[in-house]
N, C-alpha and C positions, 0 to 999 in steps of 0.2 A: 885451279886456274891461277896462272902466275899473272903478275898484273902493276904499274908501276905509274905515277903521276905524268904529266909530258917532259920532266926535264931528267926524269930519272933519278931525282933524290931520293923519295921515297920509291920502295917494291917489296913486295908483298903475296901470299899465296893466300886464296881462299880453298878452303877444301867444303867440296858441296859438292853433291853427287851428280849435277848438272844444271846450268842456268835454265835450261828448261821443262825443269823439274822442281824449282822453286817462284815462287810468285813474286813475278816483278810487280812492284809498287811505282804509280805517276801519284808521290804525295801532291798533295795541296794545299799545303803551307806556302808563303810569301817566298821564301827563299828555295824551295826546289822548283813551284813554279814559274820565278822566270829563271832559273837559270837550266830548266829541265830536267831533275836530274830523275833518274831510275834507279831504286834501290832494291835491293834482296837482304835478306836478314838471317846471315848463317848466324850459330851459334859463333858466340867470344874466342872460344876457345878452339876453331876453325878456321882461326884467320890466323898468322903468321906474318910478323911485318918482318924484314928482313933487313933493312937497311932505313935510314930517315922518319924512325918512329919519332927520338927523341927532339927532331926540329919541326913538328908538327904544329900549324899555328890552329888556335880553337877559337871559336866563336859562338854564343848564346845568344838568343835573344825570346823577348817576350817572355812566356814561361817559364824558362829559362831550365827546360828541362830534358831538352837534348842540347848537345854542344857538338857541333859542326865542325869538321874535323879540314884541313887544307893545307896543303903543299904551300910554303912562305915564298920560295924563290917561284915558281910557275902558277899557284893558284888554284889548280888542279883539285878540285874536291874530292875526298876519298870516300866521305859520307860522315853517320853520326852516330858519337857512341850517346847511347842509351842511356846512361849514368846509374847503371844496377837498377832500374826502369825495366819490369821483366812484363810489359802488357801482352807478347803473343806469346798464348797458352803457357805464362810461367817459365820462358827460358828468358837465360841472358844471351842479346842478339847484339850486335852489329849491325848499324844499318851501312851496307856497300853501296856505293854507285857502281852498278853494273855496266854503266855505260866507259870508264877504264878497264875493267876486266874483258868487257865485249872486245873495246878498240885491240886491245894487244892480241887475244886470240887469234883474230882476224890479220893482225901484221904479223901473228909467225907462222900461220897457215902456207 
């Protein structure tokens, strides 16, 4: 799935055998709650940023044990790296907002 924030700085490919073949997450923590997000958790190494890794703004809070990952110019959430935090079943994940990867599919359908 190719997939990019709204302004198009960052884009990116997840490779996962089908959104509907992995388990979307409605976390509920403070911050995906209100801003909704839906995450999927490919492995690290199945994601592929392609352009606008390096201006990526981060942000932690509380625990301070995921760090929240955002487009600086649009805001755009891309989701949360893990920080080598490997709690499902011992891989290292990515948490994606599927709700980017969903929108794009859908605009080049």
């Amino acid at each position: 799935y190719h997939a990019n924030c709204h302004c198009g700085q960052l884009t990116y490919t997840v490779y996962i055998q089908s959104l509907t073949a992995h388990k979307v997450n409605s976390c509920n923590c403070s911050i995906c709650t209100r801003n909704g997000y839906l995450c999927v958790y490919p492995e690290r190494q199945d994601i592929i940023f392609h352009t606008g890794y390096d201006r990526l703004s981060m942000y932690s809070f509380g625990t301070m044990k995921l760090t929240h990952i955002f487009c600086p110019t649009c805001g755009s959430s891309v989701g949360a790296d893990l920080n080598g935090k490997v709690p499902l079943g011992g891989i290292d994940q990515l948490a994606i907002n599927a709700s980017i990867v969903i929108l794009w599919e859908q605009f080049m359908s």
